[in-house]
N, CA, C and O atoms as a Tinker XYZ file with bonds, in Angstrom:
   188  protein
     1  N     16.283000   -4.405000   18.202000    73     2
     2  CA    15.373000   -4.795000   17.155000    64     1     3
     3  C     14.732000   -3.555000   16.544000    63     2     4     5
     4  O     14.757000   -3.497000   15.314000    81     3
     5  N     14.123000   -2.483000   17.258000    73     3     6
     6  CA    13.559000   -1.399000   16.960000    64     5     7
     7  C     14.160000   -0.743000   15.875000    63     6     8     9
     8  O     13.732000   -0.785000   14.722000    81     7
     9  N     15.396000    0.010000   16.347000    73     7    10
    10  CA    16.335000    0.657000   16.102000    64     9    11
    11  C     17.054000   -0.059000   14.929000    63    10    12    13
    12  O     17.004000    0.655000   13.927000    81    11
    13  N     17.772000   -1.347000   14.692000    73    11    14
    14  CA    17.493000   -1.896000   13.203000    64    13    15
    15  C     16.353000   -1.793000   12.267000    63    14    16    17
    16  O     16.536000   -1.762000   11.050000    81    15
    17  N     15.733000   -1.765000   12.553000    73    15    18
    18  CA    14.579000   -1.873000   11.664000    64    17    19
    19  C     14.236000    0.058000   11.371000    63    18    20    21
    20  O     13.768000    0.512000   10.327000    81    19
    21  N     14.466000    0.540000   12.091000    73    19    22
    22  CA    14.292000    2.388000   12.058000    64    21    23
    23  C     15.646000    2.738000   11.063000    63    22    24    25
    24  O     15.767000    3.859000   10.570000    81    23
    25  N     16.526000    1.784000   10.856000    73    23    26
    26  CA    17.639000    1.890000   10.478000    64    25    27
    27  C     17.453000    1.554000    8.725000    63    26    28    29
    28  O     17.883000    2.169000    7.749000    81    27
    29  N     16.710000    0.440000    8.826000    73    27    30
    30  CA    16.496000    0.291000    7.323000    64    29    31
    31  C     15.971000    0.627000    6.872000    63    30    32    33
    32  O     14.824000    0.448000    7.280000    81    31
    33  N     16.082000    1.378000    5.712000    73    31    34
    34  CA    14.955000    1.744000    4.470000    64    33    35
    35  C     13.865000    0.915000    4.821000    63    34    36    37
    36  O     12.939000    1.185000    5.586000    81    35
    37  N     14.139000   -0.455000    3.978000    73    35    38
    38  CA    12.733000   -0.736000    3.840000    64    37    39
    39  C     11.965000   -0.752000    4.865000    63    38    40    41
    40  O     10.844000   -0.247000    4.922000    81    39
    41  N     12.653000   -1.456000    5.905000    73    39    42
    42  CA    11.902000   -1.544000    7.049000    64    41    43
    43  C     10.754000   -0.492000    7.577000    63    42    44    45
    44  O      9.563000   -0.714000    7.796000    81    43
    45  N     11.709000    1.058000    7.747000    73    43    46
    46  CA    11.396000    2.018000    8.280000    64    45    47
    47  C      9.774000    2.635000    7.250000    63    46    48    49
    48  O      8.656000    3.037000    7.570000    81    47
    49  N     10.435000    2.418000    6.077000    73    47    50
    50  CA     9.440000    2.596000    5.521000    64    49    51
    51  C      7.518000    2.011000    5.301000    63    50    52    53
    52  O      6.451000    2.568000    5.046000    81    51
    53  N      7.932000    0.779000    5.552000    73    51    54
    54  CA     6.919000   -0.436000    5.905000    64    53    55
    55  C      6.082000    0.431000    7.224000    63    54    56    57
    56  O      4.968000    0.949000    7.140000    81    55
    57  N      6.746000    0.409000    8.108000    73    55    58
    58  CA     6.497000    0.966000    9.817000    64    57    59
    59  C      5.915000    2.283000    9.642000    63    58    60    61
    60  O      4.872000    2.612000   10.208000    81    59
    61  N      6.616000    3.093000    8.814000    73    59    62
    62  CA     5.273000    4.278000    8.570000    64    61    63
    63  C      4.730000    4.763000    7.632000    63    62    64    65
    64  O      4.298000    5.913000    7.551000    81    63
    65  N      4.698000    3.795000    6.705000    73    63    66
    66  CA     3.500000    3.651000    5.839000    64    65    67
    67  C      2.144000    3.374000    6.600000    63    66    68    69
    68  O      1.757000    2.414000    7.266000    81    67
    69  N      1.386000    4.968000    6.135000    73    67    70
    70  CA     0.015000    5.430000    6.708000    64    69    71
    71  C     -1.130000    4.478000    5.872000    63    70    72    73
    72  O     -2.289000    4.455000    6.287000    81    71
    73  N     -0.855000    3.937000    5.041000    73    71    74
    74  CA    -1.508000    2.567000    4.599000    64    73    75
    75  C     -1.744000    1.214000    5.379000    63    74    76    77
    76  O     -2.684000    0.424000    5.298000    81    75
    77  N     -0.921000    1.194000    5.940000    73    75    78
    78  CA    -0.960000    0.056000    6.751000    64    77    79
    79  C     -1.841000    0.445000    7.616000    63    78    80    81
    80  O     -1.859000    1.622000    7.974000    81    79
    81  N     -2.528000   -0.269000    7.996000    73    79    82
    82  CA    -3.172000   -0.027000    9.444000    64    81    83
    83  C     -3.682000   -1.469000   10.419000    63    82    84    85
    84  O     -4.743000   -1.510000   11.043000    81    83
    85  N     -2.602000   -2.652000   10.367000    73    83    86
    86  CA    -2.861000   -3.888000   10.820000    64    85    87
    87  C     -1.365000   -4.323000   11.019000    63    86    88    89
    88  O     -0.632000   -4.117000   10.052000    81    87
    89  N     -0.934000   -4.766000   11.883000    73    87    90
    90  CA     0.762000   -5.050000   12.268000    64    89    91
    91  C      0.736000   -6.070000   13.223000    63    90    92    93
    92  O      0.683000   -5.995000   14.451000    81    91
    93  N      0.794000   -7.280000   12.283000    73    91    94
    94  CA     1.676000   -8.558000   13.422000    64    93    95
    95  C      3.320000   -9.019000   13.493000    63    94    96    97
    96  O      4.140000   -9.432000   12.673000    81    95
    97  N      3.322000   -8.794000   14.546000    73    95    98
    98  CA     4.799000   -8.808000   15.023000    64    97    99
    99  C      5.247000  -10.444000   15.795000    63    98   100   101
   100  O      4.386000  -10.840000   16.581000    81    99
   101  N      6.050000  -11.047000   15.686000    73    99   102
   102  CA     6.305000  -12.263000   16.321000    64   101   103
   103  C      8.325000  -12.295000   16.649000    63   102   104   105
   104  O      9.071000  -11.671000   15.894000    81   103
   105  N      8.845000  -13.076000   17.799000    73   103   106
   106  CA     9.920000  -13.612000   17.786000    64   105   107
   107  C     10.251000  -15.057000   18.395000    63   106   108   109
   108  O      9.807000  -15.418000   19.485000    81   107
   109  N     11.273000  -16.038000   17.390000    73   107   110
   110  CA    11.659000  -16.976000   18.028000    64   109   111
   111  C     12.864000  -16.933000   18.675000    63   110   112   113
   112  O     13.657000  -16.156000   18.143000    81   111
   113  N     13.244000  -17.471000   19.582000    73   111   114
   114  CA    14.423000  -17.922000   20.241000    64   113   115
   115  C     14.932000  -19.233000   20.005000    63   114   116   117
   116  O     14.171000  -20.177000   20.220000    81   115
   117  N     16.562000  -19.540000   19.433000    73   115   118
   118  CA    16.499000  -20.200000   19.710000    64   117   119
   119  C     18.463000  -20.480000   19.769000    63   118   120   121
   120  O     19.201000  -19.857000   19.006000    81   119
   121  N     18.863000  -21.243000   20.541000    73   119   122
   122  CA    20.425000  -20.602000   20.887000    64   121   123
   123  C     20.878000  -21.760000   20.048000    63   122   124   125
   124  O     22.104000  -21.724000   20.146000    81   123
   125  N     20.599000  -22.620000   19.389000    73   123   126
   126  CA    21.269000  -23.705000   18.475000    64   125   127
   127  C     21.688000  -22.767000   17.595000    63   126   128   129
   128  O     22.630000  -23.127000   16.889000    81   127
   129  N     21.354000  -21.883000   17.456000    73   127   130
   130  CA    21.439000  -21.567000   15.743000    64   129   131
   131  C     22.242000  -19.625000   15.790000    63   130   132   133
   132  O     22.122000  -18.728000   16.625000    81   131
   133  N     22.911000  -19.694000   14.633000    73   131   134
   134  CA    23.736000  -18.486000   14.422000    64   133   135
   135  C     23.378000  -16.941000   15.270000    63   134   136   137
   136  O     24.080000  -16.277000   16.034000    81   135
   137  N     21.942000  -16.722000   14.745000    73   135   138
   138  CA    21.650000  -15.312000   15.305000    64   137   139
   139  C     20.734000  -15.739000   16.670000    63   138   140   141
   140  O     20.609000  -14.882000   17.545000    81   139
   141  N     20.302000  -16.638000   16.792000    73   139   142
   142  CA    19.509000  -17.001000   17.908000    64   141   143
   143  C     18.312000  -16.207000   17.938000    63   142   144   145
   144  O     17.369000  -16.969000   18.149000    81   143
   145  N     17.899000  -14.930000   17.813000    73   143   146
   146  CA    16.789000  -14.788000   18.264000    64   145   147
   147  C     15.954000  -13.870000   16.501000    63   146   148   149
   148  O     16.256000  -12.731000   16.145000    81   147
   149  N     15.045000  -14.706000   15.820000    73   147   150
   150  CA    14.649000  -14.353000   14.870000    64   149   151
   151  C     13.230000  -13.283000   15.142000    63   150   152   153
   152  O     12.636000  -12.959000   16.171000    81   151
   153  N     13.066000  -12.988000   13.902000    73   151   154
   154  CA    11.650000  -11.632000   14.181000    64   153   155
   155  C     11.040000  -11.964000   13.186000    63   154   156   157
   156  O     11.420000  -12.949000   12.552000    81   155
   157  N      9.802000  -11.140000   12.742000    73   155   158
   158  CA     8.934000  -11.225000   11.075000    64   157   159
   159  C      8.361000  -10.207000   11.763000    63   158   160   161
   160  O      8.151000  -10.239000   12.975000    81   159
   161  N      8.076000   -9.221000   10.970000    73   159   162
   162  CA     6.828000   -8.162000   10.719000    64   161   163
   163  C      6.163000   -8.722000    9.636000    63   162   164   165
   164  O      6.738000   -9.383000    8.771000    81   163
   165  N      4.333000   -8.354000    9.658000    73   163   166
   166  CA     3.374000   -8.896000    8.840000    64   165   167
   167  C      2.688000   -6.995000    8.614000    63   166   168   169
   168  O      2.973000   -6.290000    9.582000    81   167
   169  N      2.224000   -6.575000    7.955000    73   167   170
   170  CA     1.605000   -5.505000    7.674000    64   169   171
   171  C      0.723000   -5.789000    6.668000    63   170   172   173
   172  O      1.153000   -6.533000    5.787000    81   171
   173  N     -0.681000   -5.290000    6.545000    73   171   174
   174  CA    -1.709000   -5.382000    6.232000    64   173   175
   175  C     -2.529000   -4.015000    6.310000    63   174   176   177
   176  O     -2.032000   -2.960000    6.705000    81   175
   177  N     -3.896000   -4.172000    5.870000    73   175   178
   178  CA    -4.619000   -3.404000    6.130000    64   177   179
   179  C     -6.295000   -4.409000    5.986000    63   178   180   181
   180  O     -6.078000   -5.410000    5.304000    81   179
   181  N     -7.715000   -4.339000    6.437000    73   179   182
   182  CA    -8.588000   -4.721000    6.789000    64   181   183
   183  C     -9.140000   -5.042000    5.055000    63   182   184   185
   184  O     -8.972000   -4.043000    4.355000    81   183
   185  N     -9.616000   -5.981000    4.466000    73   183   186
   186  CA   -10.247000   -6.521000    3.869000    64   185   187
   187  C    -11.937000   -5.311000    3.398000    63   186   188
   188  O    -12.837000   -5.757000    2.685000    81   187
């Protein structure tokens, strides 16, 4: 998961963007389905 995401542009870029400073991370599992195990990154910064 890491390492994809270090892999993509955007991704990588999101991840160290010094703007951000708030990061929710989540994964589902689930084996019915094609890739089985999904992700979302959320990035933010404080209001």
């Amino acid at each position: 998961m890491d390492d994809g995401w270090l892999k993509s542009d955007s991704h990588c870029a999101n991840l160290m963007n010094p703007n951000f400073t708030e990061l929710g991370m989540a994964m589902i599992k689930d084996e019915s389905t094609k890739y089985i195990h999904y992700w979302t990154q959320n990035f933010g910064t404080p209001r």
